[in-house]
Each structure stands twice: as structure tokens, then as C-alpha cells.
N, C-alpha and C positions, 0 to 999 in steps of 0.2 A: 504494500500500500504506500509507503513513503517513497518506494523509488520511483512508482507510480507518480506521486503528486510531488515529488523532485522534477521529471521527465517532463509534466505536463507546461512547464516554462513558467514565465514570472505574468506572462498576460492571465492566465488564468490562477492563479494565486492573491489577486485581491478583485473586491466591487472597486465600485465607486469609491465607498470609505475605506477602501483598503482593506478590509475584512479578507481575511483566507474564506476560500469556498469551505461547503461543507463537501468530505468525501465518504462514498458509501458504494462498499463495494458490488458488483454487480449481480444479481438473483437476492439479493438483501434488501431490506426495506427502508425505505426515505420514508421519513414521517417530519411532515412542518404542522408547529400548532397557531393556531390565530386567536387572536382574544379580540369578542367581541365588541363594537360598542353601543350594540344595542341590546338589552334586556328583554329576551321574546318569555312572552309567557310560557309558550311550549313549543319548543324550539323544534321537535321532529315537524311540526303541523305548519311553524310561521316561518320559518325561512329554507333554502335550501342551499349548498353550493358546489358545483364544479369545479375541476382543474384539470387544463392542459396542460400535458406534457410534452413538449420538444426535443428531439431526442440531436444527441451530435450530428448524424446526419439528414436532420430536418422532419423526419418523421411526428404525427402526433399522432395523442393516445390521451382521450377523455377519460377521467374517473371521478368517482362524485368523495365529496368530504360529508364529514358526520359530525354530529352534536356531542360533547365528550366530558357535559357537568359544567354547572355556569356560566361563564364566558368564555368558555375554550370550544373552540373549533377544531378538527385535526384533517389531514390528509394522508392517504398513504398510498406507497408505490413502490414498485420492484423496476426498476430498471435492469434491459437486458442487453447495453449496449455502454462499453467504456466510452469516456468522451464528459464534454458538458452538455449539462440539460439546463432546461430553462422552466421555467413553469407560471401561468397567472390565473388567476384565480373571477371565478364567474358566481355573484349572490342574487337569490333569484328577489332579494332586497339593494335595490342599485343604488339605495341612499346610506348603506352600510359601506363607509370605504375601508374600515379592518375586513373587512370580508372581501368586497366585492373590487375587482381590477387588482388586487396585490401580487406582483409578481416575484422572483427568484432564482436562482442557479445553486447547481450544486455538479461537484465532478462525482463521475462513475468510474471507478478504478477494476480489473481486474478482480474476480472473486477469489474466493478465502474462506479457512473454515474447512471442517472435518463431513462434515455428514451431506449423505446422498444429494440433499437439492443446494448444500454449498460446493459441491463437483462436476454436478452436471447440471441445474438449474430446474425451475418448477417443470411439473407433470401436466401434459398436455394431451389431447386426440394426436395420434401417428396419422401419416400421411393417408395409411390406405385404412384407415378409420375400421382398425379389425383391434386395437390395443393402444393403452396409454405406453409414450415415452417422454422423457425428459427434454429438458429443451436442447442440449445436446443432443440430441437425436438416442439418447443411450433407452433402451428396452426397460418399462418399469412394469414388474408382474404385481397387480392387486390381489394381496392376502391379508384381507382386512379380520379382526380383530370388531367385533359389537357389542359397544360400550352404551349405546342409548343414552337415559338418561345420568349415566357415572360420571360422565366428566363432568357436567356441572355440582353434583352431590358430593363428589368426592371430596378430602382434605387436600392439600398441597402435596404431604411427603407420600399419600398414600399414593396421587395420583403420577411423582414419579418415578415411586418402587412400578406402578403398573409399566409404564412406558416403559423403562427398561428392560421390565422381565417379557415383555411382549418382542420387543427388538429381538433381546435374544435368541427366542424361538422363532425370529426370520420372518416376526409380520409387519408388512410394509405398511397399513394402512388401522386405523382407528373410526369406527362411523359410531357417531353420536347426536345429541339432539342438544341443540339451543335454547327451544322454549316451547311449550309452558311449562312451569313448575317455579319451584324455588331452589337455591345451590345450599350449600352448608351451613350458610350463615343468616337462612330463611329469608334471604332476599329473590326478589322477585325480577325478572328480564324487563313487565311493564307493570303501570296498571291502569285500570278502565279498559273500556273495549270501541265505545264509539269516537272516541279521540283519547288515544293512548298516551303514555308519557314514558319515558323510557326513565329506568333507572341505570344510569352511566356505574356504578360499583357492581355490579352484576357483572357487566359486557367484561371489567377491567378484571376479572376473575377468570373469565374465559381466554382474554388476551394470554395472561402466562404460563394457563395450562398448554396453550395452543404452540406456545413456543417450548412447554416442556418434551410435545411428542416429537417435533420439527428437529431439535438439540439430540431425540434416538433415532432419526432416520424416517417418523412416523406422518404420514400423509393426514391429515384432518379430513373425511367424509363428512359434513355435515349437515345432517337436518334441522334449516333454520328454523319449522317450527313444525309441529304437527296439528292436524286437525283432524277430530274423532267424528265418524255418522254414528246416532245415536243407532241404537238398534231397533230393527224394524220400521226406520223411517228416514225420508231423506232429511231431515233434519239436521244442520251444523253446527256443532261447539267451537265457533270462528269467527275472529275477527271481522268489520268490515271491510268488503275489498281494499278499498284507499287508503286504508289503516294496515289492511297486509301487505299494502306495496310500499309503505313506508318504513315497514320495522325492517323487511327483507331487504331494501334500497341499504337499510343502515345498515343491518349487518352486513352484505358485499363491499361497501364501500369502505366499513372495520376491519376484514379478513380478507379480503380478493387479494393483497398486496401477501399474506400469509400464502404456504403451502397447506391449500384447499381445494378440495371439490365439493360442489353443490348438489346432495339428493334433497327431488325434488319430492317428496312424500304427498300422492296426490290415491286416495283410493276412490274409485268410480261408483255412481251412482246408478239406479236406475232411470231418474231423469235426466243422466248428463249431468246435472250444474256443477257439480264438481268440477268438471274435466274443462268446462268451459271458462269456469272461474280461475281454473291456473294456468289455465293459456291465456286470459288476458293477466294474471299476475306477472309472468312470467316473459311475457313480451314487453310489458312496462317494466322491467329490470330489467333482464338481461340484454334484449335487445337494441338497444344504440349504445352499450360501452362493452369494451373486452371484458372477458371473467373466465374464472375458471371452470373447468370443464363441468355440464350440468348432467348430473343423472337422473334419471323417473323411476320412478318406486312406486310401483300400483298397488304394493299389497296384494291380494288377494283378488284383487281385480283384475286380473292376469291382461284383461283385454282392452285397460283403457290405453296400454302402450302406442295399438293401432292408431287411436285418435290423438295424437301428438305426435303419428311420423313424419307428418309436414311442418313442425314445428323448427326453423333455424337456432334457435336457441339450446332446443334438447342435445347434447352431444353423445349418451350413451341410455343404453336401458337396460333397466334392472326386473330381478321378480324374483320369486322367493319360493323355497321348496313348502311343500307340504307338511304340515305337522305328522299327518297319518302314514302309516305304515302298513297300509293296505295295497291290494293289486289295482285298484281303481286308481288312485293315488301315485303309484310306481310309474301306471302305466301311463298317466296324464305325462309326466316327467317326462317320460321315453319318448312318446308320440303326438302330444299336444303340439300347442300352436309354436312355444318356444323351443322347439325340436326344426322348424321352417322358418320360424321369423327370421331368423340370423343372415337368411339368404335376399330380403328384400331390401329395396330401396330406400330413400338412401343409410347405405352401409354405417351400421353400429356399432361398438363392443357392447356385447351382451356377458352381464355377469351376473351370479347367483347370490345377491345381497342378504340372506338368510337360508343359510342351511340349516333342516334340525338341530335344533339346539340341545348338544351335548347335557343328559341327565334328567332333562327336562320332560315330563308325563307327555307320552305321544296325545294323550286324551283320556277321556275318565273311565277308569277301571283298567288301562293300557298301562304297558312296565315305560320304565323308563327309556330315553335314546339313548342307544348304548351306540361306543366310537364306530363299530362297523356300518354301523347305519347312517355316521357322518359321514365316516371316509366315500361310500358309496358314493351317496349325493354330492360330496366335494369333485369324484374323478368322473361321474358321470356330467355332469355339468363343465367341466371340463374339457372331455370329449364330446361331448353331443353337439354345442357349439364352439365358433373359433374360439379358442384358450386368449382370454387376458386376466383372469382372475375368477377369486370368490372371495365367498364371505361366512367366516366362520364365527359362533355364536355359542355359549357355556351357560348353563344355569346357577345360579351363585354370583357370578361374575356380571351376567346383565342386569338385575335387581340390586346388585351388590351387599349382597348379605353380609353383615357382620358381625351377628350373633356366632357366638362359640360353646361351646358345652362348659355346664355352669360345672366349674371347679374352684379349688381356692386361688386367690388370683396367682398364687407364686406357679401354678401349674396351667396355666388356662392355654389352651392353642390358639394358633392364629385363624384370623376371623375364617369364614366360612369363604367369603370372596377371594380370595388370598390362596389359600387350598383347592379352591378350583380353575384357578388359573393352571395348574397344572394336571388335571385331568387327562388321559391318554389321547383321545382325538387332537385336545389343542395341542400338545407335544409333537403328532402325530401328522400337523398342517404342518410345520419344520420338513419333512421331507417334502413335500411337494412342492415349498420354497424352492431346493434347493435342486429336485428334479428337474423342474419345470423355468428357474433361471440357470440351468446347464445347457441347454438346449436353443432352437429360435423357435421358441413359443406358439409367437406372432403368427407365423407360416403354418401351426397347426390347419386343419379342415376335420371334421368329421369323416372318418372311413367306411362305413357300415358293410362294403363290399370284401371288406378286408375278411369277418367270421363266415366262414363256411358252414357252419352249423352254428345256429343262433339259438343256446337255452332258454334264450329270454321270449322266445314264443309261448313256451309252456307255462313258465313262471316269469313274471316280471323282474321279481328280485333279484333273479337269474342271467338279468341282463348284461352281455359281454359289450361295452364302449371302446371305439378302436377310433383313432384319428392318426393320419399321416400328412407330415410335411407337404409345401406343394411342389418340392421338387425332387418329392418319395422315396429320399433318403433317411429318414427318421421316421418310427413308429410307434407308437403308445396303446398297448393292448391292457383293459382293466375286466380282471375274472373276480366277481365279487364270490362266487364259492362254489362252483364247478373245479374239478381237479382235473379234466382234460379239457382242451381247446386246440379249434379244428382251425388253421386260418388257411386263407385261399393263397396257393404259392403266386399267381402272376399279382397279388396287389401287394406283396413284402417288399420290403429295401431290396435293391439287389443286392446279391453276396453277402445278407445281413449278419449280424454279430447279435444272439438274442442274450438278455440279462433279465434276469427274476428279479425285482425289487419288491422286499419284504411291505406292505404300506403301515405296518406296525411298529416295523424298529427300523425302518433304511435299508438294510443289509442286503447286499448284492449277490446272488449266484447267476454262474453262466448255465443258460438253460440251453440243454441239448435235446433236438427235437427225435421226436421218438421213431418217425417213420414219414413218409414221400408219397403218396397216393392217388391217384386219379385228380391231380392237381393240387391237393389239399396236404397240409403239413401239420402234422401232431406234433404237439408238445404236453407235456404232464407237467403241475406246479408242482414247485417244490414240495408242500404239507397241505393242509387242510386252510380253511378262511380263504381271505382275500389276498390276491396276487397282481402285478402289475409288469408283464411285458414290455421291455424296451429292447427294439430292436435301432439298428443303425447299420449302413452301409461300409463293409469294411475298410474302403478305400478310405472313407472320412471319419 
């Protein structure tokens, strides 16, 4: 950084008053604050302001600033281009000149810094809109971690004992919710509903959790708020529109400068309004300033996806496994609509934002999800469509329990959330971290041509998921518990090298196929459970 702003010459080393610029290295955040000098009643409703950015080589880049407690204003930004910037500021109050026409420079130096988005720079859509990569163009696999409502609940130290111990076990991403509720300290995001008020100590609680997952490598998914249909009627526990474009305006224009993406938590009605209502929320935000990439979360509404694929704003789409553990259930998974969407226009990353949640009652009178039942839906989702991620989910750890078994305190264990952070599925997402960023991902496709005999006709559960490379040198075969598997020899790597990956512990054996047959190539798993074929062309 100093040889940097050594190098940049003596013309850019002072203003006007001689002041040194400010430098801020690049994928890092520029934050100026402005102090009002007008006193609004309520600031999110009576004023509002913009700021261009001019980038060193002329480019600009609209982003809106936010309300930040009294008479503080603030802006934020990531610049992704060394050089000087410039920036001036637009109040939609023209008689306010602390706000309104104040402009500025700052130099952009060369990035810095240890963790993934200080190396390569924020997470974006890839060109062939099949997977997020970094703004270095480097391959980023989503293996999110679902915290819901935790991070705002959570303490400080506990929230980054979680971030680290999550790191550890290779997950890149954290999706959690913004708002409603209250965080630790019973404070609240707003209050009122027909003209909100935002409480600024709330948001400043979110700010340093958001930088404590950023500091492990952790991507922030967030859901800026949710909204529940009562049941049995189209009925909403929501905001008014104007009043959800405002709290959502504030938080993008608080976070978009952070390492974020946007789920858009929208579940469909029977009337439409739902779907209708977050497509106009969502084209009055997101659409006239950059942001980070936006995903949709129907819930259970598996079908309101269709009705946002003409949306510019949408960038990915999401849906969620089934809780049930049924062959109806299985078999939606297998064959339903998100088994074909993948293939339509225009082209998505399609990821699995809630898999059954480890531990957790499939339903009433149902045992609990035990890891095989995750792992399944983890690789079948996977394979079924192009691979850019999933979404793994613990029970204890979403609620975040903290009760412990009442002993004398000198004996007491640690909370119950704490303890399930380490449960064997979520240990057991680490390998497919690590499988799955060994590899080019991205280039995965569905194979289905690949099982020559499909158990999964008889039994669903039974289903064998194959996907190859698209330039058929890599294979990924998933046997959830069949002990032999028939694959078709013309759709292999050629000259392949098969390896059994254990999906329980890692561990690798070279799978020797059993026999050559009217086309068709046996291979037997190593034991009993679930096994994972990885096949690759010798030559590479």
C-alpha cells in the first residue's frame, strides 16, 4: 500500500488543502460519512441520497447512501479498479448542501489481506451463468452453512467461534435473515409498519458480525426480511410495499459494498400477489444500480421460480428439498420441474438452499434425518443439475439451542448449538468441498445416459445420479445403496481411472471394474451404504 501511494506521485497526494487522499485498497470498502444539517423526522421516509462513483478510467457506478443515527449519513463502496476515484453526492433534499452536490476523491491501491475475497475479489454470476466466480474470474463453489435467524440472536464471541469452526469444515457460504425479530440485546431492525423507523444499533450489530464471516472466508447469503402467508389464506404479515422498498433500499445500500448475496425469500400464493408484489419490490431496488448477485427462494412454492424468469434482476434460483422421506417426495426431487428447469432460458445457477435438515423430525410420528438422507439430497442435487453449490442445514444449530443438560455448573457441556455443529452430515459437507473444488465443477451436466440399469425405477431412494464434464473427461457417479452398478461403456471418460470415494469419511479406493459386457461395465462398491464414483481420463 505505501509503495503504492509512494508511486502514485505528488499530484495525487494532496486536494486542494493539501490533505493526503484517503487510500483503500481494492475489493475493500470506502465508507464516507456526512452529517446532516437538516433534522428529518424520519429520515428512511424524508430524505434520500445517491452517489456516483468515477472510476480512474472514467467509468461510473451509482449507489444509494443510508440513514446511520442522527445526523450521520454514510456511503459505501468497493472499488474494483486501482487508480483515483472521485465521487459527488445527489439529496433527493436539494436545499440540504451537507448532503446534497458534496463531492470527493480517494486513491485505490492494489488489494491486500488474507482471505478468499481479499485474493480474488467479490462473488459474482460467471460468464456462462451455470456458477458463481470471483471477480478474478477464480471458480467459487457454494457450500452454505443455514444460520437463519442466528446471526442476529447470536453473542459476539459465540458468533465467531461459529464462523471459524464453519471455515474449517470448508463452508464457503452462511445464509441468514435480517429481519423481523429482535438480536440479543432485544432490539429490534424497525418499528411501526405503515411508516417504519429504522433502529440504526440493530443494523451496527449486523455490520461486524458480517465482517466477522468475511475475516473466515464466509460469503453472507442474506435474507433481508421474510414474510409469512398466514395459513389457509392469502393473507400477509408485511410491511407496506413503499415501506419494503425502503428498509430493503437501506439494507443494499448498508451491505452491497460487503461480501453479499441477496435471497430473495418470496413464497407464492394462490392469487399471485405475492409474486407480483416482489417483482415490483425488486425492480425498484435492484434495478437501476449494480448489486450483488440476487437469488429467489420460493419455499415450497417450487413454481413461483417460472414467474420471475423474465425478471433482469433475478441472477440465480433456488428451492428446497422436501422434508418427507417418502417415494412421492424422492420422486418429485428426481423428476419434477427442477430436474428441466436448469435447461431453460435464460440460463441460471440452480442451487439447493435447504436440504433436510440434519436431526431434525422428517414429520410427526417420522424418526429423525439421519446424515444419509442428507448426503443423498446434497449429491443428488448436485448431479441432477449443473453443480454450483448447496445448502446444508443442522437442527440445534438453526434454532440455536442453548440449553445443556442440567448439571452442577462445574460439569455442564457445551450448549446444544455448539454440539451440533458437529454432527456427521455437516462434517461430512467437508468432503464435497473438497471433491467438488478439485475438479471444474462449473463444466459438470447431468448424465443420466451414463446408468445402464437404473435402480431408481423400482425405488426412488435407489436413485443412481451421474453427471459428466462437457468435455467427458470427468465423471461423478452417486450409488446411495445399491452394491453393484451397471454404467454404459460408450458415455465413460475414455481410458478412465475409477476411484470409490467413501461420502462418510473421504477415503479413497481404486475401484476395479468387475466385468465388460454387451456394452455395459460392472463395478461393485467397496461395503454396504452410500458410495461415490469418480472417474477421470487417464491422460489428464
Amino acid at each position: 500500500m505505501l509503495l503504492a501511494y509512494w508511486l502514485a506521485g505528488p499530484a495525487l497526494l494532496a486536494a486542494d488543502d493539501a490533505k493526503p487522499l484517503r487510500v483503500v485498497p481494492r475489493y475493500t470498502r470506502f465508507e464516507q460519512a456526512f452529517k446532516s444539517a437538516v433534522a428529518y423526522k424520519n429520515p428512511l421516509t424524508d430524505a434520500s441520497i445517491t452517489v456516483v462513483f468515477t472510476s480512474p478510467d472514467g467509468d461510473t457506478t451509482k449507489v444509494y447512501g443510508f440513514w446511520d443515527g442522527g445526523s450521520t449519513w454514510r456511503v459505501r463502496f468497493s472499488p474494483d479498479v486501482s487508480g483515483k476515484w472521485s465521487f459527488k453526492t445527489t439529496c433527493s433534499d436539494t436545499t440540504n448542501s451537507a448532503l446534497h452536490g458534496v463531492t470527493g476523491e480517494f486513491l485505490c491501491t492494489p488489494s491486500v489481506g488474507k482471505s478468499r475475497f481479499d485474493l480474488h475479489g467479490p462473488v459474482r454470476i460467471a460468464a456462462d451463468r451455470r456458477h458463481l466466480e470471483h471477480a478474478d474470474r477464480t471458480p467459487f463453489f457454494w457450500l452454505a452453512d443455514t444460520a437463519w435467524d442466528r446471526e442476529r440472536m447470536s453473542k459476539f464471541a459465540d458468533w465467531d467461534y461459529y464462523a471459524q469452526a464453519r471455515a474449517a469444515q470448508k463452508f464457503t457460504v452462511a445464509q441468514w435473515v435480517a429481519a423481523p425479530g429482535a438480536n440479543a440485546k432485544k432490539q429490534a431492525a424497525y418499528t411501526g409498519s405503515d411508516r417504519i423507523v429504522l433502529n440504526p444499533a440493530y443494523f451496527k450489530q449486523l455490520d461486524a458480525k458480517i465482517e466477522t464471516l468475511e475475516r473466515a472466508g464466509i460469503l453472507s447469503a442474506i435474507v433481508p426480511f421474510r414474510e409469512i402467508t398466514l395459513t389457509g389464506t392469502n393473507t400477509l404479515e408485511a410491511l407496506p410495499e413503499d415501506q419494503a422498498i425502503l428498509l430493503l433500499r437501506n439494507m443494499v445500500a448498508r451491505w452491497n459494498a460487503d461480501n453479499v448475496v441477496w435471497v430473495v425469500s418470496c413464497e407464492g400464493d394462490g392469487l399471485g400477489g405475492n409474486v407480483n408484489r416482489w417483482k415490483r419490490i425488486g425492480r425498484a431496488v435492484f434495478g437501476d444500480v449494480p448489486h450483488a448477485p440476487v437469488i429467489l427462494d420460493p419455499g415450497a412454492t417450487y413454481w413461483a421460480l417460472d414467474q420471475f424468469r423474465a425478471e433482469p434482476w433475478v441472477d440465480m434460483s433456488g428451492y428446497e428439498s422436501s422434508r418427507e422421506d417418502t417415494d412421492d417426495a424422492l420422486q418429485w426431487a428426481l423428476t419434477g420441474p427442477v430436474a428441466t428447469d436448469w435447461k431453460k432460458e435464460p440460463a441460471r445457477p440452480f442451487i439447493n438452499l435447504a436440504l433436510p435438515y440434519e436431526n431434525e423430525p422428517a414429520g410427526p410420528s417420522q424418526p429423525r434425518i439421519d446424515p444419509q438422507a442428507v448426503r443423498r439430497a446434497a449429491y443428488w442435487s448436485l448431479l441432477n443439475t449443473p453443480a454450483a453449490g448447496v445448502s446444508y442445514g443442522g437442527h440445534a444449530v438453526l434454532d440455536w439451542t442453548s440449553e445443556t443438560r442440567i448439571r452442577p455448573i462445574w460439569r455442564r457441556s457445551l450448549p446444544m448449538w455448539q454440539k451440533a455443529m458437529y454432527m456427521p452430515a455437516a462434517k461430512q459437507m467437508g468432503t464435497i468441498a473438497q471433491l467438488f473444488s478439485s475438479i471444474e465443477f462449473w463444466e459438470l451436466r447431468p448424465a443420466p445416459e451414463m446408468i445402464a440399469k437404473q435402480p431408481g425405477v423400482e425405488s426412488p431412494a435407489r436413485h443412481i445420479a451421474a453427471a459428466r464434464t462437457l468435455s467427458g473427461d470427468t465423471a461423478l457417479v452417486y450409488v446411495p445403496e445399491d452394491r453393484r452398478l451397471d454404467l454404459s461403456i460408450a458415455a465413460l471418460p475414455p481410458a478412465p481411472i475409477a476411484i470409490w470415494v467413501n461420502p462418510r469419511t473421504g477415503e479413497c479406493t481404486v475401484a476395479a471394474h468387475a466385468a465388460d459386457e454387451a456394452g455395459v461395465r460392472e463395478f461393485s462398491t467397496p461395503g454396504e451404504g452410500d458410495w461415490l464414483l469418480f472417474l477421470k481420463t487417464a491422460a489428464k
